[in-house]
Phi, psi and omega in degrees: 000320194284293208285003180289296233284324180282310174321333195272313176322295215300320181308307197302312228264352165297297191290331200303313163309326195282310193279336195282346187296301170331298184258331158204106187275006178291316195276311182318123181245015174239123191231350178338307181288343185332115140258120180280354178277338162294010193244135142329159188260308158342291167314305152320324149333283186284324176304339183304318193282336166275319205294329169288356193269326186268359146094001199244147182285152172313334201269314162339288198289354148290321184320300169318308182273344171294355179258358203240020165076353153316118190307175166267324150342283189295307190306334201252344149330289180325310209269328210251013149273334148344300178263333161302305165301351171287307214249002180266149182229157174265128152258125171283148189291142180270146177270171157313162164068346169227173202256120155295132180248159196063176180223147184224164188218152177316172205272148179197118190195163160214150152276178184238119156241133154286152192240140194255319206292312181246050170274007193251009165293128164281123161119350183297001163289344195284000193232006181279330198291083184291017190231046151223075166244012165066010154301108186340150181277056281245301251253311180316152196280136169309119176310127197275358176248023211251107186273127202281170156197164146341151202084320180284162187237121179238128138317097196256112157234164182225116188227146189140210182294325180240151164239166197182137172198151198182162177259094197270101147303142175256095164353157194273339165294008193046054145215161162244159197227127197274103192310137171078336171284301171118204179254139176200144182269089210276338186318169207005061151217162204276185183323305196301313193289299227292014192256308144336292200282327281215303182257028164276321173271331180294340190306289187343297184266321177258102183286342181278336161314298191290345168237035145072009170272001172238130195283112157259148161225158169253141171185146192287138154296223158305132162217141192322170179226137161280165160241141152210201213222106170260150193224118166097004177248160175326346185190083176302166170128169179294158135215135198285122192241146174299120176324268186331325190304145216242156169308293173325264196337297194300353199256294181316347163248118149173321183117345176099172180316119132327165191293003139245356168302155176248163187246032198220355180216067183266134167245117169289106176251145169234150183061021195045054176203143206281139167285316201228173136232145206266104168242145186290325178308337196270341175274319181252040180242309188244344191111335213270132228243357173337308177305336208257071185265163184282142162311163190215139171318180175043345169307123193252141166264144180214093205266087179279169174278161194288198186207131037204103156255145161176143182266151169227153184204164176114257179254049198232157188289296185244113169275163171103311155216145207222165222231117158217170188251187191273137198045043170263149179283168168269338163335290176334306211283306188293332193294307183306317185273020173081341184083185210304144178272186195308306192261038180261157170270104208240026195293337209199131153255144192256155165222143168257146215204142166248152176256151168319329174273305206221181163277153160221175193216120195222139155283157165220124174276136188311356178280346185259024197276334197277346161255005171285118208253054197320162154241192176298163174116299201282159169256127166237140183263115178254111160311167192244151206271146180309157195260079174184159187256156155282330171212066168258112159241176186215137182241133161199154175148232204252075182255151152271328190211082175314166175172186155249129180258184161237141178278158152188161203297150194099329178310174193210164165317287177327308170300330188276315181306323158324301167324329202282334205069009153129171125352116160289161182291001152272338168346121163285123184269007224262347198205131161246161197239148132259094175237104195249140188284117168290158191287000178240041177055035180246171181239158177214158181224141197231117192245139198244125158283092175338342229236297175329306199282347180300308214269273279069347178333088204277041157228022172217309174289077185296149166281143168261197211192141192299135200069025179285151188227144206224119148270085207243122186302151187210139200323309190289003163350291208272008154300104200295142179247088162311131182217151176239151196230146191200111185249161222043216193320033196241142159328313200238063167300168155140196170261171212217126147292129201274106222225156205283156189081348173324131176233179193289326192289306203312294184328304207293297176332302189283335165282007172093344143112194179270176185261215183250358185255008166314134142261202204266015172248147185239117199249129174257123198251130178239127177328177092261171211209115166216168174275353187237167165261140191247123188287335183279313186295091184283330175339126145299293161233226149245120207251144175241116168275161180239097198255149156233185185238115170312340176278317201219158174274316152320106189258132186288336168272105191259086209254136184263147181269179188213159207293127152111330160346119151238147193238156183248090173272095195314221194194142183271164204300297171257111173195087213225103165310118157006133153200157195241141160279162184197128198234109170222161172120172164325036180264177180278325160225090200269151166155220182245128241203139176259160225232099201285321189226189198283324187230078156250146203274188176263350166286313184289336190274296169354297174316302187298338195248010161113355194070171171288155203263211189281322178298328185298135128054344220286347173242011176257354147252181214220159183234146175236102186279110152272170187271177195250126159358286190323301171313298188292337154295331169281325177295336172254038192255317192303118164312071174276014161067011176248071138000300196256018158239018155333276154004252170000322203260295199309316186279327173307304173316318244253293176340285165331305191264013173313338173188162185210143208246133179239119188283114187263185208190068180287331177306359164287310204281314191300305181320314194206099193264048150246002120045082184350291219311311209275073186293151155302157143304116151268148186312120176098348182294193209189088190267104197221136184252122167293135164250145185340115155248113207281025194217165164250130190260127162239134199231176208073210168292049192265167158295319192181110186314120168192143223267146170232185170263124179292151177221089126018091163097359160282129163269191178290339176317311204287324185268350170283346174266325164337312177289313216109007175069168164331131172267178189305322197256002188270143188268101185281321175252015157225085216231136199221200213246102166222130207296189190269347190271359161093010137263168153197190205231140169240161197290149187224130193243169180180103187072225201262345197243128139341064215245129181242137157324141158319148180268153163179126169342123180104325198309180193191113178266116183261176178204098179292185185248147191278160180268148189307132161251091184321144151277143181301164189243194205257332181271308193284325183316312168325311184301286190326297182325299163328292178311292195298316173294332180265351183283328177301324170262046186238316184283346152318310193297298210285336173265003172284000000 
């Protein structure tokens, strides 16, 4: 008994990598031991099914498993019954009476890796493309010339008064067997004869087949899987192809020519004897698909290495490494690479040519291309055609159609201005530019009388010379560009260009007109200009006063202006818009109040909103004033001496301080409402009364944060015991106040004695955090010591 229960362990523990493979290769962590020809086709199943359950790919799942001590041998067993069970389809068994539909064929699969090392050989993309793999078509109608074998399956129905329908395997003997009919032997004939023999015997049993009141059809099944054989591609080896499959396919599961095969002398052999030879270029050059014939069992593809490779690179459509055959051209050559692009130089090609010894370098001019014979080896460069014209000239300035032409010999000035479509009506005539390239690459400029060249005049009308750039000038170059400036009380201020005969109304009109707050004075400040300086004459400029009517942009003095004139539209004395205050909190009509005189207090608006009610405050309020632009602008002017978060510091102030709250003492101002407290009002302030709050908030470095109940004549000790007192980190003595009116007060010390602010309802008692203090190092203590010792013996010293 003992020695079954150890057979059965040694048996369990043999088998235990194939079931843990089996049952979970994700989980598993010892795979070493793998033999993948042992695992079920079942067992391929569920890896399948996990790997769709983690969402991860074959290639994902190598990583995994090469880590988990699985060989790579093995892994790709794994990946190509993977893919074998991918490409596989199930037929279900027929029943009577019914028809299988569609068609499937045995498992035929390879892997594929793709290789990067020859991606720059022209055609290794047809076998790199994994959605070009040139698999038979399953859907396509059977081929009536399709030669039957072992393996294959055809379907036979018979419909009409007897019906029948079933599935016939071809025996490994090439026959299938017919129910009542018997056996017959189809192997090697095609679809069409053995569709013939098939409904000759059924004729035989079934008289309605034979006098045609019952229908027979034959049609491909299951269809067989060949073996055949590649030699000389990236991944060489038998592979099982579908009886339909094509060369082109078996050469896309092989990977396509190895980094030296070639793709222009591929052979197909059958029977050991050669059948085709194969070139790919007739495939990816024209389309033409001729080579790509059906396979046969036993058939070897055979990939020899190439004889004539050389590369182009440069200006050609498709550059890189190209494949030829005996007595091809560099035509030839270019036809492969699609030919020349838009900029290439194509007057000439350089080839680097290798020798037995050493490298050359020879053109070949295009009258050779078509007799240049490459060789192995070679490189050819296609150049880029030169950045420069062969017959350009150029005309611009005062043209109707500044542009570039084409020279040619014999042109003259007149003639390119012809080009040009004439003179514009600002032409200068007094002068023309010529700037022509000299033979030592230098410029000269060649100036002309315009007016001369008009006349015909062959000594102003010069001939020109190729790349001359021909200027013609136009009066208002030498015009100066006048502006007028027209500032205040105007809609549009700025400046105005100045055109001539311009008056102030043109002007009032083009700024968009006055505002309503213009008055009827106009100040116009005008250069002056003499030729000499009058020493006496302190004047800058010359200022013209003016009254207009503030009512209309039309001025009954329609006064003209002159170049560079700024004119100034004051402002009347008094022109000052309603502005408002906003009252919120325990007043009787809180809300928003216009600011009746120039200096009204927070008494008089208070007074206006009805006063405080019984709830309020007397020591909560507070006016919350913004600051004005300028003021945040000054704020982010401070030198805060912090360099590398300056900015940063600067924008905190400006955010922060955006506004400030001023703290009123109204039991001051009721007693005396002339009173400090009882500030003017400025426009936009925000006058807010707080209501009666019985508690004190103590906050901070507390035990415990909390509201106490104001108690009348209690300092901060009764409220600091309230909490539970000071925590570890709170700075007890420098702990402040801050009332309900936004001040506030701080404990102030002297000597050994404490002065803490009055207490009063509503306040909120902080308790700051004490500040970090460095500890001394093991060094600096040494350093002090060091010091204290030499200050002792100097005082030793001094008294000896």
């Amino acid at each position: 008994m003992k020695k079954i229960i150890l057979a059965f362990v040694l048996v369990l523990a043999f088998l235990q990598p194939y079931m843990l493979v089996a049952q979970d290769l994700l989980k598993s962590q010892n795979l070493s031991a793998v033999i993948v020809d042992n695992l079920k086709d079942t067992d391929i199943l569920k890896i399948k099914a996990q790997l769709k359950a983690n969402n991860l790919s074959i290639d994902q799942a190598e990583t995994m498993a090469l880590s988990k001590g699985m060989s790579a041998t093995e892994f790709g067993k794994l990946k190509l019954r993977l893919q074998e069970e991918n490409q596989e389809q199930v037929l279900t068994k027929s029943e009577p009476l019914s028809f299988q539909e569609g068609r499937v064929k045995e498992k035929a699969a390879a892997g594929k890796v793709k290789d990067t090392t020859i991606a720059r050989i022209f055609g290794t993309e047809l076998f790199d493309n994994p959605t070009l793999n040139f698999e038979p078509d399953l859907k396509l109608a059977t081929p009536v010339n399709y030669v039957l074998g072992p393996g294959d399956e055809l379907q036979v129905a018979i419909y009409g008064v007897q019906e029948y329908s079933g599935s016939l395997a071809v025996s490994p003997e090439g026959k299938v067997s017919i129910p009542y009919v018997g056996q017959l032997y189809v192997s090697g004939m095609t679809v069409e004869a053995a569709t013939a023999k098939i409904k000759g015997a059924v004729a035989k049993v079934y008289s309605t087949v034979r006098n045609g009141q019952s229908t027979l059809s034959v049609s491909l099944g299951r269809i067989r899987t060949i073996k055949i054989t590649v030699i000389g591609g990236k991944q060489p080896g038998n592979y099982s192809v579908s009886s339909l499959g094509t060369v082109y396919h078996a050469l896309h599961l092989a990977g396509g020519p190895g980094i030296n095969g070639s793709f222009r002398n591929i052979e197909l052999i059958r029977n050991n004897k050669l059948l085709r030879n194969i070139d790919l270029y007739r495939f990816l050059v024209s389309g033409n698909a001729s080579d790509n014939i059906g396979l046969k069992d036993n058939d070897v593809i055979r990939i020899p290495s190439y004889s004539n490779r050389v590369t182009i690179e440069g200006e050609v459509k498709r550059a890189g490494i190209f494949e030829l055959k005996s007595g091809e051209s560099f035509k030839d050559l270019l036809r492969y690479a699609s030919g020349f692009t838009d900029m290439a130089y194509t007057a000439s090609v350089q080839v680097l040519q290798k020798t037995a010894k050493e490298l050359k370098v020879e053109d070949i001019k295009s009258s050779s291309f078509g007799s240049y014979l490459p060789k192995t080896g070679d490189f050819f460069k296609v150049a880029e055609i030169l950045n420069r014209f062969e017959n350009k000239i150029a005309i611009q300035g005062a043209v109707f159609r500044p542009s570039i032409y084409s020279f040619y010999s014999g042109m003259r000035v007149m003639d390119l201005i012809k080009l040009a479509e004439g003179l514009k009506e600002d032409a200068y005539l007094k002068r023309a530019r010529i700037s022509r390239l000299k033979s030592d690459l230098t410029t000269e400029v060649i100036s002309i009388a315009l007016d001369q060249a008009l006349n015909n005049q062959n000594q102003a009308n010069i001939l020109l010379q190729k790349d001359d750039e021909v200027t013609i000038y136009s009066v208002n170059d030498f015009v100066e560009d006048y502006v007028v400036t027209i500032e205040g009380e105007i809609k549009k201020p700025g400046a105005y260009a100045y055109l001539e005969n311009l008056t102030l109304n043109d002007l009032l009109i083009e700024a968009g007109g006055l505002k309503d707050a213009a008055s009827k004075r106009v100040e116009i400040a005008r250069m002056k200009k003499a030729e000499e300086i009058d020493d006496k004459d302190l004047n800058r400029v010359e200022l013209i006063q003016l009254d207009i009517d503030p009512k209309s942009n039309e001025q009954l003095t329609n006064f003209s202006l002159q170049p560079f004139d700024v004119v100034t539209i004051r402002r009347i004395g008094l022109y000052e818009k309603p502005q408002t205050v906003s009252v919120e909190g325990a007043v009787a009509y809180p809300g928003k109040y216009v600011i009746s005189t120039k200096n009204e207090t927070i008494y008089d608006v208070i007074s206006r909103a009805g006063g405080l009610l019984s709830k309020a405050n007397i020591f909560g309020v507070k006016v919350i004033r913004s600051i004005k632009q300028k003021q945040i602008n000054d704020l982010k002017r401070v030198n805060t001496g912090d360099e590398s978060n300056k900015e940063e510091l600067k924008d905190i102030i400006a955010q922060n301080l955006n506004q400030t709250i001023i703290p009123i003492d109204w039991d001051q101002i009721e007693k005396d409402p002339r009173h400090r407290s009882n500030i003017v009002l400025q426009a936009g302030d925000k006058i807010q009364v707080a209501d009666y709050d019985g508690s004190v908030k103590v906050s901070g470095n507390v035990v415990l944060m909390s509201e106490i109940p104001f108690h009348k004549g209690k300092g901060f000790a009764y409220y600091f015991n309230a909490v539970g007192g000071v925590d570890d980190k709170g700075w007890k003595k420098k702990s402040y106040i801050v009332y309900p009116n936004g001040k506030a007060a701080t404990t102030s010390s002297f000597l050994f004695f404490t002065s803490y602010p009055k207490v009063i309802a509503g306040s909120q008692i902080i308790v700051p955090e004490k500040p970090e203090r460095q500890k001394m190092t093991t060094g600096e203590w040494v350093s002090i010591g060091s010091v204290i010792t030499s200050l002792a013996l100097l005082v030793v010293t001094a008294f000896k």
